[in-house]
C-alpha positions in Angstrom: -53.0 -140.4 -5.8 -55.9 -142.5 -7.5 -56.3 -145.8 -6.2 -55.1 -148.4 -8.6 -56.9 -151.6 -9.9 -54.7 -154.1 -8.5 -54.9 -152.2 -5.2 -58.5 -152.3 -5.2 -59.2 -156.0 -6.2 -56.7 -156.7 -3.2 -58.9 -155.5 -0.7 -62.1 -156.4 -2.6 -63.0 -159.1 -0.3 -62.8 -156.9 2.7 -64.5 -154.5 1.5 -67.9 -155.0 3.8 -65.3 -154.5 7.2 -63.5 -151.3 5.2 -66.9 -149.8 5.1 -67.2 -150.4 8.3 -64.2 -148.5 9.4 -64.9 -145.2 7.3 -68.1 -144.6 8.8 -65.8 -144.1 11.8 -63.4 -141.7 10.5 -60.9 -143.6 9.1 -57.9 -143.0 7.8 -57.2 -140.9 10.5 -55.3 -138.5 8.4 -56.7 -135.1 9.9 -55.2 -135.9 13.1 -51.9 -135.9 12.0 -49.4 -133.7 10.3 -49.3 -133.7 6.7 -46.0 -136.0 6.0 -43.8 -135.4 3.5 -43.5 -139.0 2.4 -45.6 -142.1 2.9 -44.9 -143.6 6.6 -45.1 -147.1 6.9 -42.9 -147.2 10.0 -45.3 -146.8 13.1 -43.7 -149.5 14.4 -40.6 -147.9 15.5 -41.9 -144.9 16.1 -45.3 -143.8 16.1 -46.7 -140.0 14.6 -48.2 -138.0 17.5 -51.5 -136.9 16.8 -52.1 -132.9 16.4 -53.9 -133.0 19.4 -51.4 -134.9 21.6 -49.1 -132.0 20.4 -51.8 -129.0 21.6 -51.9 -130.7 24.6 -48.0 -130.4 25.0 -47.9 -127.1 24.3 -50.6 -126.4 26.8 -48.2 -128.2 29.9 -45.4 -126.1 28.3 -47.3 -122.8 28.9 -48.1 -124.5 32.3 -44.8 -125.1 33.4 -43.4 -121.5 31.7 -46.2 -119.8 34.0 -47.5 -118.9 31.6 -50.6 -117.2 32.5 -53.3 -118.6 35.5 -53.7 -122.2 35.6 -56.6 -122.8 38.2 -57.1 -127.0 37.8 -54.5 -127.9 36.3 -53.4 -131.1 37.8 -50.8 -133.5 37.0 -52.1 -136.1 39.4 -56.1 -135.8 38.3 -54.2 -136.5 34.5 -51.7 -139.0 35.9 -55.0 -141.1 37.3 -57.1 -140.4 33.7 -53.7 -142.0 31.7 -53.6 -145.0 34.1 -57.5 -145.9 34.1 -57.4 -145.1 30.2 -54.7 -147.4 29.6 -56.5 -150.1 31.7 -59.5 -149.7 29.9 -57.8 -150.3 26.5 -55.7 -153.3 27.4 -58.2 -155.4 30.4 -56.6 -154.4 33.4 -58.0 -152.7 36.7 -56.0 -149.6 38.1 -54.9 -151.2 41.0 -53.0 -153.6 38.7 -51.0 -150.9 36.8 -48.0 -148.5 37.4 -46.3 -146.1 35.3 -42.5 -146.8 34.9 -40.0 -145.5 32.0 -39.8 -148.3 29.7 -41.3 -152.1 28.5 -37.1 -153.2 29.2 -37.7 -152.0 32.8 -41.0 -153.9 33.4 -39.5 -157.0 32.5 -36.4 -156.7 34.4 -38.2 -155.7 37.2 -40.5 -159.1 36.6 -37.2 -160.9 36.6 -36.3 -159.6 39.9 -39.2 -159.7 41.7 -39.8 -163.6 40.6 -35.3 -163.4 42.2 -33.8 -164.1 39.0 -31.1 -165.2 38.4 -30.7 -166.4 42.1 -33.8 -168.4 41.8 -32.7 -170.9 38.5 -35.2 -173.1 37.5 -36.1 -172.9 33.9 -37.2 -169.5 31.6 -39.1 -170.3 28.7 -38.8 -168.0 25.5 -38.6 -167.5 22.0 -36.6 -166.3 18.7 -40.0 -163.6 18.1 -39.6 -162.0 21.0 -38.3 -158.3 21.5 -34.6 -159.0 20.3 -33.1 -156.6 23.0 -34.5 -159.3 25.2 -32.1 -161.8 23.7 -29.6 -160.2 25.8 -31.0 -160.3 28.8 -32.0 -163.8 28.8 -28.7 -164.6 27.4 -27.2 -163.0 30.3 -29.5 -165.0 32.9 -28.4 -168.1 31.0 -24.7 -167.7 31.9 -26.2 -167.1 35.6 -26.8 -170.3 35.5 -30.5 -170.4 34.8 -31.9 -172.5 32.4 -33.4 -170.5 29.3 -35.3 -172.6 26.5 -35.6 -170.3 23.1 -38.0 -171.6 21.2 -37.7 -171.2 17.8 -39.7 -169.1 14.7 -41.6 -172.3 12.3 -40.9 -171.4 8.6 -44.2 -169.9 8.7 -43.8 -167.2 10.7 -45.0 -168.7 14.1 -44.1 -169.9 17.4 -45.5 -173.6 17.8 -47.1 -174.0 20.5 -46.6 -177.7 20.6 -43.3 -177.0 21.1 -43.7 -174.7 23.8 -45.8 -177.8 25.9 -43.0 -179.6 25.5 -40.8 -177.3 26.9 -42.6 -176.0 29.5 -42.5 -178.9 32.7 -42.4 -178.4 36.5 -39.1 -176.7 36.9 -40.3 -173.6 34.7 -41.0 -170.6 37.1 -41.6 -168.0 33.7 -42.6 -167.8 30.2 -41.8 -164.9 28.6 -43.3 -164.0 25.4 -44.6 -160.4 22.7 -47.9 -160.7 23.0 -47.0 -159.2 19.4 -43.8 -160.0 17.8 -41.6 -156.9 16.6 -39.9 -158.9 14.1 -42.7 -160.1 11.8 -46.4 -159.4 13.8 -46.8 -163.1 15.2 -49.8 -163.0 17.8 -49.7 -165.1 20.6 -52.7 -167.2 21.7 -51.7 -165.8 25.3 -55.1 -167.3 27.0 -53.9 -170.6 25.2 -49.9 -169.6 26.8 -51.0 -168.9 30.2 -53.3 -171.9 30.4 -50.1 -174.3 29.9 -47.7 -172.4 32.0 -50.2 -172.0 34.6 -50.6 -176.0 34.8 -46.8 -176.3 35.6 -47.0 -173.3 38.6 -45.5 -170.8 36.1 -46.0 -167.3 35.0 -46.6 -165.6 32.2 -44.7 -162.1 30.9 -46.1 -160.7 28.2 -44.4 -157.8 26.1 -47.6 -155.8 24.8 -45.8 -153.0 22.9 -47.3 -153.9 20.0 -49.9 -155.0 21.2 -51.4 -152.0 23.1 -53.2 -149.8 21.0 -53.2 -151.5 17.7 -54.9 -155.8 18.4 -57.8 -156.3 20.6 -56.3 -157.3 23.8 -57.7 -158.1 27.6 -54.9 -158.9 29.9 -57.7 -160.2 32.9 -59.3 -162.5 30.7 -56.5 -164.2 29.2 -54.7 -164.8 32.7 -51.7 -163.0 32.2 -49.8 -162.3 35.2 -47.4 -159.5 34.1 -46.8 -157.5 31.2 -45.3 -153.8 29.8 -45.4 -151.8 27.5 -43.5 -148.6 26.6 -45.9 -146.0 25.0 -44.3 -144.4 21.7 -45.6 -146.7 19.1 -48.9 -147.9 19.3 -50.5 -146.1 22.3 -48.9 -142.5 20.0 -46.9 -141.2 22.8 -43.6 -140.5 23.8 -40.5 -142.2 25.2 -39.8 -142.3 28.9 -43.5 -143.3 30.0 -44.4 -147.0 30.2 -46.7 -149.2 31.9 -46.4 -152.1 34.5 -49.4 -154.5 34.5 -49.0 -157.1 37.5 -52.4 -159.6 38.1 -54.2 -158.9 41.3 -54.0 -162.4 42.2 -50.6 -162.3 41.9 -49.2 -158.9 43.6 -48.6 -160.4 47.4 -46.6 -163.4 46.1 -44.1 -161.9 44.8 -41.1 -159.4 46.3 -40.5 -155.9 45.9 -37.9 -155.9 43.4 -36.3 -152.1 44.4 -37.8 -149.2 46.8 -38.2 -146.3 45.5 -40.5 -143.0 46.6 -43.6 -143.5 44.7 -44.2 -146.7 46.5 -44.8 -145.3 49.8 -48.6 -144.8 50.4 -50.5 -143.8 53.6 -49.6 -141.9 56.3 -45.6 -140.6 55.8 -44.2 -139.3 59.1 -40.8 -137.8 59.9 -39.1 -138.2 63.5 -35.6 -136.0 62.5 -36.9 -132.3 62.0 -37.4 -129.8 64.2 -41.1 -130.4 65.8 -41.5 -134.2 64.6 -42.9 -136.4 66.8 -40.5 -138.4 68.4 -40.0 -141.8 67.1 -37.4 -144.9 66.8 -37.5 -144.9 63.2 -36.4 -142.2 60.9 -39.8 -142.5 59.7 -42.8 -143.9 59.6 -45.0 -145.2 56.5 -46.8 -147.6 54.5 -46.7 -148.6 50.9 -49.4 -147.5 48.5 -51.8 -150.4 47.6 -51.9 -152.5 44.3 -49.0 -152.6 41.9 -48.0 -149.1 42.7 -46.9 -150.1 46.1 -45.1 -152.8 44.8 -43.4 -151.9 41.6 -43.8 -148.0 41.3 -40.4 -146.1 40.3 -39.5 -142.3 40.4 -40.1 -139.5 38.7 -42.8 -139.8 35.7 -42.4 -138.4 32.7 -45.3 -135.1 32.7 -44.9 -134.6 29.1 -45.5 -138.2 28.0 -48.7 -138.0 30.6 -50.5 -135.1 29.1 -49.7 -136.6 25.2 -51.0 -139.7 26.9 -54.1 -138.3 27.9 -55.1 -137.0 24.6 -54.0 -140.1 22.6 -55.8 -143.0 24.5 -58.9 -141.1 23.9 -57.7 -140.5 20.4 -57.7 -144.5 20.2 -60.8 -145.7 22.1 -62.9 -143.3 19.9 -61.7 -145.1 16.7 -62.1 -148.3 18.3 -59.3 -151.0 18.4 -61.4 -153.1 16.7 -62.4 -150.8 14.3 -58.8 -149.6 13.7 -57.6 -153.0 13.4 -60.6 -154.1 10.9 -60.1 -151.2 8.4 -56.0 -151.9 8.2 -56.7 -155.5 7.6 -57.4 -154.9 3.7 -54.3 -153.4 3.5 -52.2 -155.9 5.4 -53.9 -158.7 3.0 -52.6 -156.4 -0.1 -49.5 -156.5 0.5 -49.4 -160.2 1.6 -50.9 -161.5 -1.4 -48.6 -159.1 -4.0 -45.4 -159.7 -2.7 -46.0 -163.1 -2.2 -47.3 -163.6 -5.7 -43.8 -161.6 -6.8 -42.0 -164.2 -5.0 -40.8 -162.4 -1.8 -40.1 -164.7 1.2 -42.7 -163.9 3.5 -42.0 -163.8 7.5 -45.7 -162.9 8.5 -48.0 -166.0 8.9 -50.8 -165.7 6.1 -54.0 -164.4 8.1 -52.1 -162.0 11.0 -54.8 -159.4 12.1 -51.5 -157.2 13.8 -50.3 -154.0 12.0 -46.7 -155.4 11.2 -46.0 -157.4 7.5 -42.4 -158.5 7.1 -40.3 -160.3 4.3 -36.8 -161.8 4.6 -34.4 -160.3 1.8 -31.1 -161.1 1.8 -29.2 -157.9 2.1 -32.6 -155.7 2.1 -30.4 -152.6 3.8 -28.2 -152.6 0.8 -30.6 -153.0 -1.6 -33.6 -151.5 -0.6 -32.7 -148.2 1.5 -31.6 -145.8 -1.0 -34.8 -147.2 -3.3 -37.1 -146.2 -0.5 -35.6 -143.3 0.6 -35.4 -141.2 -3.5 -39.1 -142.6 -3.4 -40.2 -141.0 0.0 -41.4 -144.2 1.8 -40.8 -144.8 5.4 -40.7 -148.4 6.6 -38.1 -150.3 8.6 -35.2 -152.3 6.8 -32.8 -154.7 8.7 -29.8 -156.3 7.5 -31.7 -159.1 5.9 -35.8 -158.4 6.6 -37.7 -155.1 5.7 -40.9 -154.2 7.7 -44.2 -152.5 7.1 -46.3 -151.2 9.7 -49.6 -149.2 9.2 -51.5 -147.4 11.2 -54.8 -145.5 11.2 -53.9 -142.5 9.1 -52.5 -144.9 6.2 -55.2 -146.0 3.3 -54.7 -148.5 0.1 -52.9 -145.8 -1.6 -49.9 -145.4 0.6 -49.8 -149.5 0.2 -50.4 -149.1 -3.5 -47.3 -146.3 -3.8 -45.3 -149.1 -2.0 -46.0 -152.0 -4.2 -45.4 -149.7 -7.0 -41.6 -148.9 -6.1 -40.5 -152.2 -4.4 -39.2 -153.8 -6.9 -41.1 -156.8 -9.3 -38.9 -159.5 -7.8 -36.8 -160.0 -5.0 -34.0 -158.3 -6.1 -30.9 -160.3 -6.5 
């Protein structure tokens, strides 16, 4: 499809930082499949890239035995995923673990900081992960107290608001670094500045973050935060990641035990020829957040997808990737606004995620989407578009051209 004037006045005056971008590759669209339909729903789900897949179906021949497989070495690739993911989101090794989803990470934050035992005050609000609505909901018939901050009319979280909610009694604020609902980013060097004046931490929910916005964990003084790796980061579920701030790993409890946390010397004093012993065994706990936070069994498949993807992403650059989407993000801004859609996304979001409120937008947009093979996320009453690296103006301009002229009634 031939790009369309109004598509390219839109991104006219980003034209310098497009440039930019396609001197690096992008779109992306030779790493991926060939779609059937235009996908604006990375997201929710994100494509895996071609090569992600060859490097599944090289672990699949591994674990058929499938021939000789001198090297190969889940823990050498287990080590690569964790130090690429560090490098990509501003954290150190030692301050990482791999665990099975963002939801876990943050209840095991909760319990490690003894909620609900604990009470004292959580501070939240409406644009973060929805699923998390529940759980706070449920710590607020505990007994803690649970401030939800609400979303302004232009799409943000004020952060006067939060200073006035945040005092001495609050022991957490819990936060998306990058909201799911509409793409608000937080300031979170200016978030962890104010909770860390009243003694509190900060929990960060970076799945849309990771991957897709510039982001460095360290320098903004977050003390925890997760993220699950199937949208931005082009993975897989059932492989996430724990980040928990050096500074903060020996004040906190051990929320659960669990295998992977034992480091050091492991000895047995039950089996035939142990060394005799008082203890059923001896051992120590690995160091860093491993030791403190690790879980179970990881997920092999989403590590070797892993492996190839973060080095998928820190070729492209997230600067670079976030830069050459920007264009198309300001495209559809401007048009529907201009058509009189009720925008959700502040005006000026660098994220990947543009939403509208529509009143009944499943009813009345699904099966319009759907006959004109486009792929984006519609709610009851909102309708989402996420792009990604393999999108261009044309897959924005084939969306402005079938949503309809006004909001439909």
């Amino acid at each position: 499809m031939e790009f369309t004037r109004r598509a390219l006045v839109a991104g006219a005056a980003a034209a310098p930082a497009l440039a930019h971008a396609a001197e690096q590759a992008l779109p992306a669209k030779a790493a991926f499949a060939k779609m059937p339909y235009v996908y604006l729903d990375s997201g929710s789900t994100h494509p895996m890239p071609l090569g992600a897949r060859a490097a599944l179906e090289e672990y699949l021949r591994y674990k058929t035995r499938d021939g000789l497989w001198p090297g190969y070495s889940m823990d050498a690739k287990e080590k690569a995923v964790v130090e690429g993911f560090g490098a990509l989101v501003g954290a150190a090794p030692d301050e990482l673990t791999m665990i099975q989803s963002t939801t876990m990470g943050e209840n095991l934050v909760l319990q490690a900081l003894g909620f609900p035992e604990a009470g004292g005050r959580i501070v939240t609000d409406a644009l973060h992960f929805f699923g998390s609505f529940y759980t706070y909901g449920e710590l607020g018939k505990a007994g803690v107290d649970v401030v939800t901050l609400p979303m302004t009319p232009e799409g943000r979280i004020d952060m006067q608001a939060m200073a006035a909610a945040v005092n001495d009694r609050t022991k957490l604020v819990s936060i998306s670094h990058v909201s799911t609902t509409n793409g608000f980013e937080h300031d979170l060097k200016a978030v962890c500045d104010l909770a860390h004046a009243h003694g509190a931490y900060v929990y960060a929910d970076i799945v849309h973050g990771a991957g897709s916005t510039p982001l460095d964990l360290r320098a903004a003084g977050v003390d925890f935060a997760a993220s699950s790796s199937y949208k931005w980061l082009m993975g897989d579920f059932g492989l996430a990641f724990l980040y928990v701030r050096r500074e903060v790993q020996e004040k906190i409890a051990r929320p659960w035990w669990g295998y992977h946390q034992v480091g050091g010397r492991f000895v047995t004093h039950v089996f035939p020829f142990d060394p005799p012993g008082e203890a059923v065994a001896d051992y120590g706990y690995a160091p860093g957040a491993t030791g403190k936070f690790a879980m179970g069994t990881t997920s092999w498949t989403g590590v070797v997808q892993l492996e190839h993807s973060l080095g998928f992403i820190r070729g492209l650059g997230v600067d670079r990737i976030q830069a050459y989407r920007q264009p198309m993000a300001d495209a559809i801004q401007t048009e529907l606004r201009r058509r009189g859609y009720q925008p959700m996304t502040p005006l000026g979001s660098r994220t990947p995620l543009v939403a509208f409120a529509l009143k009944d937008a499943r009813a009345k947009l699904s099966d319009l989407l759907a006959r004109n093979d486009l792929r984006l996320t519609v709610s009851a009453n909102r309708f989402r578009v996420s792009l990604s690296v393999f999108n261009d103006m044309n897959d924005v301009d084939r969306l402005l051209a079938v949503l309809p002229k006004a909001p439909p009634a």
